[in-house]
C-alpha positions in Angstrom: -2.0 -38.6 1.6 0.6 -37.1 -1.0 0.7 -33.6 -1.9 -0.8 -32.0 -5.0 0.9 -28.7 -4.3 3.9 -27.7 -2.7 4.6 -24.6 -1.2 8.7 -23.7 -1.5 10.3 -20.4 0.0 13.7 -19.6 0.2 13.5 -18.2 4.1 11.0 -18.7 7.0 10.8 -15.5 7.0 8.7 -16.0 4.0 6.2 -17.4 5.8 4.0 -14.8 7.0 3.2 -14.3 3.4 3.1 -18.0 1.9 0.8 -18.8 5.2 -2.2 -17.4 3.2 -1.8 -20.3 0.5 -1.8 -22.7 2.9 -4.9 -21.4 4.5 -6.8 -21.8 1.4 -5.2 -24.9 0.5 -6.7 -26.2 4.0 -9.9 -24.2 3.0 -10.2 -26.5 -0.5 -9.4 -29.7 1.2 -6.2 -29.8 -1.0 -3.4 -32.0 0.0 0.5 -29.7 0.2 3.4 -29.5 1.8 5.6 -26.7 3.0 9.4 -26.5 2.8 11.8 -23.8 3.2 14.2 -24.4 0.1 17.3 -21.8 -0.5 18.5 -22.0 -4.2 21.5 -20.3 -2.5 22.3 -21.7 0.8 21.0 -25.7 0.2 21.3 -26.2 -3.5 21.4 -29.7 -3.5 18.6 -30.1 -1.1 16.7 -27.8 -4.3 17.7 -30.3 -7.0 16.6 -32.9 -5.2 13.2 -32.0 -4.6 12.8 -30.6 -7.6 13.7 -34.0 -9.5 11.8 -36.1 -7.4 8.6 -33.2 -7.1 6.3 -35.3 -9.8 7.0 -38.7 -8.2 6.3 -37.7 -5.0 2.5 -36.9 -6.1 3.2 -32.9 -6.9 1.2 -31.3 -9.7 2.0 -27.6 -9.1 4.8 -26.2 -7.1 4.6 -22.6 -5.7 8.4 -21.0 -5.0 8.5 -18.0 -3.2 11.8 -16.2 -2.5 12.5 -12.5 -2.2 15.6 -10.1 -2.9 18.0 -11.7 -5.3 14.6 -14.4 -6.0 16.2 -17.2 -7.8 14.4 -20.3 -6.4 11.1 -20.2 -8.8 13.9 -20.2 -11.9 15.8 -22.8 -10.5 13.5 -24.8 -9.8 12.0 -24.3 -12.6 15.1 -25.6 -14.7 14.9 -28.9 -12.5 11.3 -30.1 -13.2 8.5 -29.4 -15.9 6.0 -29.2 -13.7 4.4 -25.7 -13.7 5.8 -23.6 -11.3 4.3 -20.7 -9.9 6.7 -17.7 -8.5 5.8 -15.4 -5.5 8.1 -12.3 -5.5 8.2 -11.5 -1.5 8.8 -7.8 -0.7 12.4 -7.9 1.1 13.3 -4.9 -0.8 12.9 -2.6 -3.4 9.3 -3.2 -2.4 9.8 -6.4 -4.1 10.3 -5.0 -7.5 13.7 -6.9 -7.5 12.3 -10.2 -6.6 9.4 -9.7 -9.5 12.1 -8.8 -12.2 14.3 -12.1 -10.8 11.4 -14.8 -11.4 9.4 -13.3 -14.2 12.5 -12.5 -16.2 12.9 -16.0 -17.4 15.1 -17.4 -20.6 13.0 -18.9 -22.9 12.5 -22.8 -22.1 12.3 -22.0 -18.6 9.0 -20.2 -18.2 7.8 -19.3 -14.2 3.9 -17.9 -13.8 4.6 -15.5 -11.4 2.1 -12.9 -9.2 2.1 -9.7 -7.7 4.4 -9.1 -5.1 3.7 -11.0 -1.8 0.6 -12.5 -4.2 0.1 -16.0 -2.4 -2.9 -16.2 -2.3 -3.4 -15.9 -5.9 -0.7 -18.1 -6.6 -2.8 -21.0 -4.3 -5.8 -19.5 -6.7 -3.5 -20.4 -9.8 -2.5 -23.9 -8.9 -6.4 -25.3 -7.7 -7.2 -23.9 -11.1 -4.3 -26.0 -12.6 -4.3 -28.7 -11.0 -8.8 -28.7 -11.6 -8.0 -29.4 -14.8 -7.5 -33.2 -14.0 -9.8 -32.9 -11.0 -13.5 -32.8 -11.2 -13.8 -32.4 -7.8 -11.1 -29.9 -7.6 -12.8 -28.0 -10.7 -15.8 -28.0 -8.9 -14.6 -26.2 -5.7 -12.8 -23.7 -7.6 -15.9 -22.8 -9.6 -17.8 -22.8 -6.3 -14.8 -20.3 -5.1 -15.2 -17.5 -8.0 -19.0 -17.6 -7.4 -18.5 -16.7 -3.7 -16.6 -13.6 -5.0 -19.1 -12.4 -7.3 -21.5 -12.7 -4.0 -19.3 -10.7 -2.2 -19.2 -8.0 -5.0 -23.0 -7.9 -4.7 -23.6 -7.8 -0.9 -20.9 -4.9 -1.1 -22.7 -2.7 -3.5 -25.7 -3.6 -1.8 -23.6 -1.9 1.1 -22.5 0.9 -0.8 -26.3 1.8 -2.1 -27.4 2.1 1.2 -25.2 5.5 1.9 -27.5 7.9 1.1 -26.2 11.3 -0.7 -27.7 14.2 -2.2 -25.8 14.5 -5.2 -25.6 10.8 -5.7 -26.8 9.9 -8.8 -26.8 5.7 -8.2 
């Protein structure tokens, strides 16, 4: 099994907030890998992955890094695979990590989500990659229905509080 997606962060410690795109990876039956990646500390190690990404069976690759946040960019100017950026909050509240990745030169364009937004990021890249694969399509459309479910059971919820003044 090769992977479709793979996740990237520049620290482990980027894991507690990555770990939620590989839970719904798991959740969607699609096929990723994990890898911590530092465009500063194992650049090499960067551009080789990045060059070899497409042949290795990777469609999207999600790069998370934080602070100084140069791994989506890099990466980014390695491959022309879509890459999708995940500003972690290391500091700044991650507002320096967000400016970093979706500051891009032109050529060199990085999707890039909220702030510690992994989960939308593995969101992004089903939706990306469904685009090939019916199947894939399929459980992604299945995905957004659950959510408009959810928004009805929850004002179902919500009706159920009974005010005097409330008007719905």
């Amino acid at each position: 099994m090769k992977p479709l997606v793979s996740i990237i962060m520049g620290s482990t410690n980027d894991w507690k907030v990555m770990q939620k795109a590989a839970d719904f990876f798991d959740e969607m039956e699609i096929p990723f890998e994990v890898n911590a990646l530092s465009a500063h500390r194992t650049p090499d190690e960067v551009e080789k992955f990045a060059k070899n990404a497409k042949q290795n069976g990777v469609k999207v690759i999600i790069a998370a890094a934080g602070m100084a946040a140069h791994l989506p960019g890099v990466v980014a100017a390695l491959t022309p695979l879509p890459v999708i950026g995940v500003p972690i909050n290391a500091s700044f509240d991650g507002l320096d990590a967000l400016l970093a990745i979706v500051q891009m030169p032109p050529g060199i364009p990085v999707a890039t989500v909220a702030v510690d937004g992994a989960l939308n990021a593995a969101i992004l890249a089903t939706q990306m990659i469904g685009t090939g694969y019916e199947t894939i399509y399929q459980k992604t459309v299945a995905y957004k229905n659950n959510l408009k479910t959810k928004m009805v059971k929850a004002n179902e919820e919500l009706a159920s509080f009974n005010y005097k003044y409330r008007t719905n």
